[in-house]
C-alpha positions, -999 to +999 in steps of 0.1 A: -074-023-172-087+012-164-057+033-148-079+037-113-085+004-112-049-005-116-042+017-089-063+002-068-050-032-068-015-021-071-025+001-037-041-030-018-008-049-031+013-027-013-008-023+017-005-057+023+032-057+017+036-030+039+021-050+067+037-081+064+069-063+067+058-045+098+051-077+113+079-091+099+099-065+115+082-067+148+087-102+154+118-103+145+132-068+161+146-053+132+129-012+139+142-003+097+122-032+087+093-021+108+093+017+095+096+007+058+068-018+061+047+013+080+060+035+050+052+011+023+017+005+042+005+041+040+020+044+005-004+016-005-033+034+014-029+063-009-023+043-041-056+028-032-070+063-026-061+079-054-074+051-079-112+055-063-107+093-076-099+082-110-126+059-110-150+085-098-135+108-123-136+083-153-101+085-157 
């Protein structure tokens, strides 16, 4: 698997992750849960980002 492809997936992985965790934390009222799942969210979000580059780069 190409490297921007992996990142990619790995990205959406944590995205979703990240969100489940957020609601997670929401529901249950725990705020730390709540912020890392926000935190691991936008991590993902640039994990996906940065793959599209290396695809577009052909890296």
């Amino acid at each position: 698997m190409k490297t921007g492809t992996k990142d990619k997936a790995e990205g959406s992985f944590h995205e979703a992750k990240g969100k489940i965790k957020e609601v997670t934390g929401k529901l249950t009222g725990k705020p730390n849960l709540e912020v890392a799942g926000k935190n691991e969210e936008v991590t993902g979000k640039i994990q996906k980002k940065v793959g599209q580059v290396k695809t577009v780069l052909g890296k």
